[in-house]
C-alpha positions in Angstrom: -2.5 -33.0 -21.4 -4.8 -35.6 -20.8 -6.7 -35.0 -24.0 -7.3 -39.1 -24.7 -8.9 -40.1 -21.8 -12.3 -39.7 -20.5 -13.6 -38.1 -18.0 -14.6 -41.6 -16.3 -10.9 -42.4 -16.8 -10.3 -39.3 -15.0 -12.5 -40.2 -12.1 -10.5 -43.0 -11.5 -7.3 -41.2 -11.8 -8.3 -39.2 -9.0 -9.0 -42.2 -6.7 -6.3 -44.4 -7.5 -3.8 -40.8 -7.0 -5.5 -40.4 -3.6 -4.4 -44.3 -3.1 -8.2 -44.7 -2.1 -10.0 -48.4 -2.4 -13.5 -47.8 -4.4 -15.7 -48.1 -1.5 -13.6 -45.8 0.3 -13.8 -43.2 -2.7 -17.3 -43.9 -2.3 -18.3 -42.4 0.5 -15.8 -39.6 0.2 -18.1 -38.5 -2.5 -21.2 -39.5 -0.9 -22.6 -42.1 -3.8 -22.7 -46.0 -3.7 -20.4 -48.2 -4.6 -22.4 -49.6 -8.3 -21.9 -46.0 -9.2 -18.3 -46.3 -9.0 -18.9 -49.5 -11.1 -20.3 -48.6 -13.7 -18.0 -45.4 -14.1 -15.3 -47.5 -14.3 -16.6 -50.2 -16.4 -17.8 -47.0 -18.7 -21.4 -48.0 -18.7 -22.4 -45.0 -17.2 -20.4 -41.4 -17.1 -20.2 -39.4 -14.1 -23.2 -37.0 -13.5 -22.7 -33.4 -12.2 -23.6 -33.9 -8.6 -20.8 -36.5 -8.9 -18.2 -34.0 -10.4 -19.1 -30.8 -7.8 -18.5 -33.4 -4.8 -15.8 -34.5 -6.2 -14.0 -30.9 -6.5 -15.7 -30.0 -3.1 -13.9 -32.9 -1.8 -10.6 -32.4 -3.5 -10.2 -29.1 -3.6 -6.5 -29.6 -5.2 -7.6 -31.3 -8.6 -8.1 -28.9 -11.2 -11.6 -28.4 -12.7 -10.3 -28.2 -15.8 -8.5 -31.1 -15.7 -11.1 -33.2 -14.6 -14.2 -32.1 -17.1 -11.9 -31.2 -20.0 -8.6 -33.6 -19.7 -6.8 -30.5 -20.0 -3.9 -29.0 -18.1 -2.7 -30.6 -14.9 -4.4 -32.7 -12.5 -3.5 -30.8 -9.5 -4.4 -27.1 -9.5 -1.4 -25.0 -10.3 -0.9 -22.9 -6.2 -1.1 -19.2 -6.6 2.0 -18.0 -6.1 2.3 -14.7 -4.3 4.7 -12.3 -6.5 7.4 -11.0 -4.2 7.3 -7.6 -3.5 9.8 -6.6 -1.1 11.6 -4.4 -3.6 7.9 -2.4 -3.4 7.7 -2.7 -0.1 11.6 -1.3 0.5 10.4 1.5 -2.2 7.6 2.7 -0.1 10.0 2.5 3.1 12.1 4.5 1.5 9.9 6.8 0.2 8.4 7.1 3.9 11.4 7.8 5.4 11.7 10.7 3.1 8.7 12.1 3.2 9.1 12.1 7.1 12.6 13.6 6.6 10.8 16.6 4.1 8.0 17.3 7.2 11.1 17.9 9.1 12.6 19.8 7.1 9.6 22.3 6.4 8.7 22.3 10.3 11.9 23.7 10.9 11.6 25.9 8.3 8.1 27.4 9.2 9.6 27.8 12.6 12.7 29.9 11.1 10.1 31.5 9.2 7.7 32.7 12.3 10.9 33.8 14.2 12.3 36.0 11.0 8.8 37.4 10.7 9.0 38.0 14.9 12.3 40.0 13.7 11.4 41.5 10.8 8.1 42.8 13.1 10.4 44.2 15.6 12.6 45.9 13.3 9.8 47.9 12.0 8.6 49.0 15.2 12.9 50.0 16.1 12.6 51.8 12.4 9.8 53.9 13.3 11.3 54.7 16.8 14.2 55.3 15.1 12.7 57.7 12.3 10.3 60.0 15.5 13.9 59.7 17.6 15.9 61.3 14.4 12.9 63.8 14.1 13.3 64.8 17.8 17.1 64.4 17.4 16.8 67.2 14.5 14.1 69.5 16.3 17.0 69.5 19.5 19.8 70.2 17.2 18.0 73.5 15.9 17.1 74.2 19.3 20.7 74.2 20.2 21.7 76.3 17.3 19.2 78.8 18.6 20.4 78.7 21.8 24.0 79.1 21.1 23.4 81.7 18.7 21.1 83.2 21.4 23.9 83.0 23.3 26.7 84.3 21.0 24.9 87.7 20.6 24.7 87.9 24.1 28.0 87.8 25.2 29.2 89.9 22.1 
């Protein structure tokens, strides 16, 4: 931390970091070279136009740093977190949720065929059942018949 210095002191820490002359730094920040002066000699502090060019400029010195004397100099990078263990989760997860479509595709296939079956099964039940009823009708007819029969050639 930087908590001693001032924020002229500061100023000049970013030029003299940038290896930059004073007129050089200058016009980087658009102001004359007396300005630059008089910063350094501490007459005068630097105003706010002053400080926004100078972070428009240098976009890697930290605000903070350079109005406060606090933290680092250079703003700390955002680091983007690693998430390829996320990103092999929701693979993973993909791959079974694609296997489970499958799965019940197949199934609601298996299903419409059983139903098919189970359709056609009725229909061989109720020819079966009207079949059995004629089957039993004939039988008694028979019976008749051969009784018929029997007393005839008796």
């Amino acid at each position: 931390m930087d908590f001693n210095s001032t924020i002229n002191q500061r100023v000049l820490k970013v030029m003299d970091s940038k290896q930059l002359s004073r007129s050089a730094f200058a016009n980087i920040l658009e102001t004359s070279l007396p300005v630059l002066t008089h910063i350094s000699s501490g007459r005068n502090k630097p105003g706010l136009e002053l400080i926004q060019r100078l972070i428009e400029k240098f976009p890697d010195i930290s605000p903070d740093w350079l109005l406060t004397g606090t933290g680092s100099m250079l703003r700390q990078k955002n680091i983007m977190p690693s998430l390829s263990t996320e990103l092999n989760q929701l693979s993973n997860l993909k791959s079974e949720i694609e296997s489970q479509i499958n799965a019940i595709s197949q199934i609601e296939q298996y299903h419409r065929i059983l139903m098919k079956e189970v359709n056609y099964l009725s229909e061989l039940q109720a020819i079966l059942i009207k079949n059995n009823s004629t089957s039993a009708k004939h039988i008694k007819e028979i019976e008749y018949v051969t009784a018929a029969i029997a007393e005839k050639m008796k």
